[in-house]
C-alpha positions in Angstrom: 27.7 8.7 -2.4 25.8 10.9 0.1 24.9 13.9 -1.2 23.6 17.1 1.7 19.7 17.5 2.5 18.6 19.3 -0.5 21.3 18.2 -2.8 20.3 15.9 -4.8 20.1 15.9 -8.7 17.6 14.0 -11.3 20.1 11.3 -11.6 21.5 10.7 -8.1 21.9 7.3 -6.8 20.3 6.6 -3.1 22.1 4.3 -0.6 18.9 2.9 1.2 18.2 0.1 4.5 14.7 -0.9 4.4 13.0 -1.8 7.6 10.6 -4.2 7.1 10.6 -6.8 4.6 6.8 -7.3 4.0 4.6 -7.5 0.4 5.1 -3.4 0.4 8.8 -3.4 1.1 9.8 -6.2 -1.6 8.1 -4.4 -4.4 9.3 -0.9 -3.8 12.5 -2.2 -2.9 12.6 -3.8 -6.0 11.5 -0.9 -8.1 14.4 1.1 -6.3 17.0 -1.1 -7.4 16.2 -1.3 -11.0 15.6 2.3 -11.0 19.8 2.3 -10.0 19.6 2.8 -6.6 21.4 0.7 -3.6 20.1 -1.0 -1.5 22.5 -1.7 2.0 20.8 -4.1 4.0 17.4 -5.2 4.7 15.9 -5.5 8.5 13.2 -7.6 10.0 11.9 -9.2 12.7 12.5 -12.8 11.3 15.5 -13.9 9.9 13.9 -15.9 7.0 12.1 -12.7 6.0 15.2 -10.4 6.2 17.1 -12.9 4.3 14.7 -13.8 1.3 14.5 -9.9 0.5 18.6 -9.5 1.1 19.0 -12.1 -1.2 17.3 -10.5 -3.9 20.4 -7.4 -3.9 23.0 -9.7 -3.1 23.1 -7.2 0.5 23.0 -8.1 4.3 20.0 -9.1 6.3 19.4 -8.7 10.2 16.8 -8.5 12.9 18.9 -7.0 15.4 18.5 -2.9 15.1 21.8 -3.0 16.7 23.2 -4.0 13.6 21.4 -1.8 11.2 24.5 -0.1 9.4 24.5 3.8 10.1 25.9 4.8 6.3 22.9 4.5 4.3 21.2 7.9 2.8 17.7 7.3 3.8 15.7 4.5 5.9 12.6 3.2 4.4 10.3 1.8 7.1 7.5 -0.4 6.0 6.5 -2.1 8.8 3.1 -2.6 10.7 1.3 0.9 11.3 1.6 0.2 15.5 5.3 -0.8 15.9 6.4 2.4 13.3 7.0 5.0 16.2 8.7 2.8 18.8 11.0 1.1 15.9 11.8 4.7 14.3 12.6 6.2 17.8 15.2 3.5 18.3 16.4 3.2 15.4 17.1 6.9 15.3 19.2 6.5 18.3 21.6 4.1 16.2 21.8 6.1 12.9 21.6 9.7 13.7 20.4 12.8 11.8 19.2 10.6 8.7 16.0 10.8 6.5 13.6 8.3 7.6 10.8 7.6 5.4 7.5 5.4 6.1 5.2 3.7 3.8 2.2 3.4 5.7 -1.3 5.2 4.2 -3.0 5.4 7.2 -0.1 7.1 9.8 0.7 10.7 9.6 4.2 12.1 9.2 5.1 12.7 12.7 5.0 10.0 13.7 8.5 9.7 13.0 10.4 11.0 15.9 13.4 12.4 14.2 13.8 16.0 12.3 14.0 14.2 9.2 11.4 13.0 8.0 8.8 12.3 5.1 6.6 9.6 3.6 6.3 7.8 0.4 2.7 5.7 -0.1 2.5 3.7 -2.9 -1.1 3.4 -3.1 -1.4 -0.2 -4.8 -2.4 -3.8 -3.5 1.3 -5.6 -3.2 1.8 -9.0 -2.8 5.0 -10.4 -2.9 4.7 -13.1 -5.4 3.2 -10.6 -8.1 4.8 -8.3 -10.1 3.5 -4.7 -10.6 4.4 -2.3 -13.0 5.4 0.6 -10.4 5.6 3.2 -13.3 2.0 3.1 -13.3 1.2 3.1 -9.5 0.2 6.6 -7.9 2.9 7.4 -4.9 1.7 9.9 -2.7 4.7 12.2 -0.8 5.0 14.4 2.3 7.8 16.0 4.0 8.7 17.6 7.4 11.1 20.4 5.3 11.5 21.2 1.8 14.8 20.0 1.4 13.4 16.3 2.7 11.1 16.6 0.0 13.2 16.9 -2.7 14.7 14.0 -1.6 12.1 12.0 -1.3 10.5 13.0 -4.3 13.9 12.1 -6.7 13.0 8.4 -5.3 9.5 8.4 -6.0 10.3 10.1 -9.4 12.8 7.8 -10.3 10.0 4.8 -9.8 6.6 6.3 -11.3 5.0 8.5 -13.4 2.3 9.5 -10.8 3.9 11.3 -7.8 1.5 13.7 -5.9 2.2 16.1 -3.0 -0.5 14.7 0.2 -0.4 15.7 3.7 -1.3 13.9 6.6 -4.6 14.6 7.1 -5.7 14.6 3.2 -3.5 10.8 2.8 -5.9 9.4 6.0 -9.2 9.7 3.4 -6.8 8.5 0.5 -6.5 5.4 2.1 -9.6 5.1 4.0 -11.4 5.1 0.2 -8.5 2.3 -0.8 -9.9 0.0 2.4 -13.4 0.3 0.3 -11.7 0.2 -3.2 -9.8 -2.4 -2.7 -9.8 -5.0 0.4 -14.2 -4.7 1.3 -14.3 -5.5 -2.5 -11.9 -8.0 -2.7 -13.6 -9.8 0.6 -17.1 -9.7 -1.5 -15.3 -11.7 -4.2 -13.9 -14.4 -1.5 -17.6 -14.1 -0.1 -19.2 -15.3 -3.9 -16.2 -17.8 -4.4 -18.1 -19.4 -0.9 -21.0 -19.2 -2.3 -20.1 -21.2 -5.9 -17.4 -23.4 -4.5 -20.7 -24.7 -2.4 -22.4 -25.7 -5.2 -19.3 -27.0 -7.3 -19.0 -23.8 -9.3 -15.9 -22.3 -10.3 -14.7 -18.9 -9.1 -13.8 -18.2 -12.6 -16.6 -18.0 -14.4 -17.1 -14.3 -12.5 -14.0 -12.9 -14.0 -15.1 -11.8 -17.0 -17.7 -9.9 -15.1 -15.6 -8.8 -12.7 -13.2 -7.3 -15.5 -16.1 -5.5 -17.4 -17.2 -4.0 -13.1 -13.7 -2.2 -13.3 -13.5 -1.3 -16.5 -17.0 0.7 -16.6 -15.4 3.1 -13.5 -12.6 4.0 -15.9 -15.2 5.7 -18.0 -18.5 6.2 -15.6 -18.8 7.4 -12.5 -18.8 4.2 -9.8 -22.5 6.3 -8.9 -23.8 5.9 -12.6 -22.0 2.3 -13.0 -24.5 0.8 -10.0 -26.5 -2.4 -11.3 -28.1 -4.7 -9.6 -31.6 -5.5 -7.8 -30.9 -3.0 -5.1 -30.8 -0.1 -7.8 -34.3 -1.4 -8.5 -35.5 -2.6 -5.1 -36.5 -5.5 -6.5 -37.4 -6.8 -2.9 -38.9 -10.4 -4.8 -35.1 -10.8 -6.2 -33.8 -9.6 -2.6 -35.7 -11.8 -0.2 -35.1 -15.0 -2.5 -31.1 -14.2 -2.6 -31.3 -13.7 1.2 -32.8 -17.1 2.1 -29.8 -18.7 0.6 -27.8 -17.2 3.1 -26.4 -18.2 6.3 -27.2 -15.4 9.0 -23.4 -13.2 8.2 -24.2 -12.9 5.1 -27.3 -12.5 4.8 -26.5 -9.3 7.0 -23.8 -8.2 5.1 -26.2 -8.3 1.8 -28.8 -6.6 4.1 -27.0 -4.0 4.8 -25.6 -3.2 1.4 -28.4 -3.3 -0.7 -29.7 -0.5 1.6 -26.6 1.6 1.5 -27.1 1.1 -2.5 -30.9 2.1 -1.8 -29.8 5.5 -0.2 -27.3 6.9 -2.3 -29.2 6.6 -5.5 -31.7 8.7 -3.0 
């Protein structure tokens, strides 16, 4: 049941429509259901995407907007970051003075065209054939009024342990350091599977390696956890390991052995 902006308790349970049914949307969805809330109806573009997610909370799937249903408590839109306006503003239209809510780490708050609204940015690496434990994940909140973040912070509580207040312009660097974090680092690990799977090695034997990489920044600075020959300048080690390369990457490993170069300046 509905309860008025503002009115929510610890233990309330949220009717919800997600809009979008990508990696992002099937894990949070999931995490909101088995945290006791309802999900109504899922919306995408494609029918087979819509569907697959519906199925999962035995609810109904569309890609019409016209047939989003209007009764839900608050709309979750995780969709991509240059259709979220356009999609909100018409979707607003259908479903009135509701609490719209978008995922997205890089877009600010208003770009939700509706009094209503807030964000919720779980900032993890989702894919939807992989579990995560959401309890774990930090989910970073904003609101347009107090009341909508109350609201929006029951769900968030109900899902993790980590739930920070972020605004706009703070969430842009949050994310912006993720991009480096996460997806540059995971595209130098595709770039040295290339590089073994050339020569018949397996990607594997890195992991262990790869493991130990993380776990040092858990305990050191990522400034004081630096290895390698561009620590040294070990230009011998350098120039050999660059005329192995074809011309990208050689470029790529140009360029960041002198950004290591510099910052331990």
């Amino acid at each position: 049941m509905a309860a008025p902006f503002g009115g929510w308790g610890a233990n309330d349970i949220m009717n919800i429509v997600f809009i979008g049914a990508g990696n992002l949307a099937t894990n949070l969805s999931k995490a909101l259901y088995r945290a006791g809330h309802e999900i109504l109806q899922v919306y995408s573009r494609t029918a087979e995407s819509a569907q697959m997610m519906a199925d999962l909370f035995e609810c109904s799937a569309t890609i019409s907007l016209d047939d989003v249903r209007t009764d839900a408590d608050v709309y979750i839109l995780s969709v991509k970051d240059n259709v979220l306006e356009s999609l909100a503003g018409t979707l607003a239209t259908r479903v009135g003075e509701k609490l719209f809510v978008h995922t997205a780490g890089s877009m600010p708050m208003d770009v939700l065209p509706v009094a209503h609204r807030a964000v919720l940015y779980p900032m993890q690496s989702f894919s939807k054939a992989k579990e995560v434990n959401f309890r774990e994940i930090p989910t970073f909140i904003e609101a347009s009024t107090e009341e909508d973040k109350n609201i929006v912070r029951q769900l968030a509580d109900s899902i993790t342990d980590r739930v920070y207040d972020m605004s706009s312009d703070d969430r842009k660097y949050l994310h912006l350091s993720a991009v480096f974090c996460c997806n540059f680092a995971n595209h130098c690990y595709d770039l040295g599977a290339r590089v073994l799977e050339a020569h018949g090695i397996p990607f594997d034997v890195m992991l262990p390696l790869i493991d130990e990489t993380a776990r040092k920044v858990h305990t050191l600075h990522p400034h004081d956890a630096q290895t390698g020959p561009a620590v040294r300048w070990d230009e011998n080690v350098m120039n050999k390991q660059m005329s192995l390369l074809d011309d990208d990457m050689r470029k790529i490993y140009r360029v960041m052995s002198e950004s290591v170069k510099k910052m331990r300046n």
